[in-house]
C-alpha positions in Angstrom: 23.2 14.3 -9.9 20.3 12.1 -10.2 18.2 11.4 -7.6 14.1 10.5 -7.1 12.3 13.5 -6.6 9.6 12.9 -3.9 6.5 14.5 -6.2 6.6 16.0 -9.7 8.5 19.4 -10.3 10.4 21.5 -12.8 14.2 21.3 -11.9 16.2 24.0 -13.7 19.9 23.5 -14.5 21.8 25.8 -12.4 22.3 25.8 -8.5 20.9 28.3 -6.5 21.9 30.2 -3.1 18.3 29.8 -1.2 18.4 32.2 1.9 15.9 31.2 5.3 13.4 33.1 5.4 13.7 34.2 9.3 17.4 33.6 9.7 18.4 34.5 6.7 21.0 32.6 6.9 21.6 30.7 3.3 23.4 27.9 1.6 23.9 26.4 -2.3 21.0 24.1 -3.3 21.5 21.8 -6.4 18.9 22.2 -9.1 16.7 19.4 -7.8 16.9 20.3 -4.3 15.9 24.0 -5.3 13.0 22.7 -7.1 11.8 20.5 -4.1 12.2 23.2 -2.0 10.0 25.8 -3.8 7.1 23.0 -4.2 7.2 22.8 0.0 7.2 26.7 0.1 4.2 27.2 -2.3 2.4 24.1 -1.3 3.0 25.1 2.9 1.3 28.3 1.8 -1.7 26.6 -0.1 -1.6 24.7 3.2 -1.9 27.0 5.6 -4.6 29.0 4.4 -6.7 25.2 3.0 -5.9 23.0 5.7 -6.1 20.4 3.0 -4.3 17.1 4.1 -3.1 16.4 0.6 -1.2 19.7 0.7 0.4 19.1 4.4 1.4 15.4 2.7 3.3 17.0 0.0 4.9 18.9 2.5 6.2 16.5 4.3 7.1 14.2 1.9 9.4 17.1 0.9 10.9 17.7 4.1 11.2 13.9 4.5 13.4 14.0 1.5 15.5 16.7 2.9 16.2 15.1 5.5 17.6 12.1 4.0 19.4 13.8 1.1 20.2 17.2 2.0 20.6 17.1 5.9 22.8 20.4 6.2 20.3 22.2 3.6 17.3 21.3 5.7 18.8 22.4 9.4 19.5 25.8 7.2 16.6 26.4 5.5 14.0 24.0 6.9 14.4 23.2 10.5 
C-alpha cells in the first residue's frame, strides 16, 4: 500500500497492533500508518511542553490524514 505520507518518516515493513493510551483499547496499523502515528505521539509531546506552532502543525496534519485514510484507526487510537 502506497499512499502520501503527510511529513517525512521512517515506515517499517511489518503491521503493528498500536494500543490507546487511556482506553487501551487497540487495533492493526499498516506500516505507514504506524509510522505517522508515532511522529504525532512524539511531536504532541515536543508540543506540549514548547508550545511551538510548527509542532502543533505537524500534529495535525497527522491527525488530518487519519482521518481521511484510516477513519476506524483514528476513532480508536486518536479521538
Amino acid at each position: 500500500m502506497s499512499r502520501e505520507l503527510p511529513f517525512k518518516c521512517l515506515v517499517l515493513d511489518e503491521p503493528e497492533e498500536v494500543s490507546n493510551i487511556f482506553t487501551g483499547e487497540s487495533i492493526m496499523l499498516s506500516p505507514d500508518a504506524v509510522a505517522v502515528y508515532d511522529v504525532i505521539m512524539g511531536t504532541q509531546m515536543l508540543a506540549e511542553k514548547s508550545g511551538r506552532e510548527e509542532h502543533w502543525q505537524i500534529v495535525r496534519a497527522g491527525l488530518d490524514w487519519f482521518r481521511k485514510h484510516e477513519p476506524r484507526a483514528y476513532m480508536v487510537l486518536l479521538d
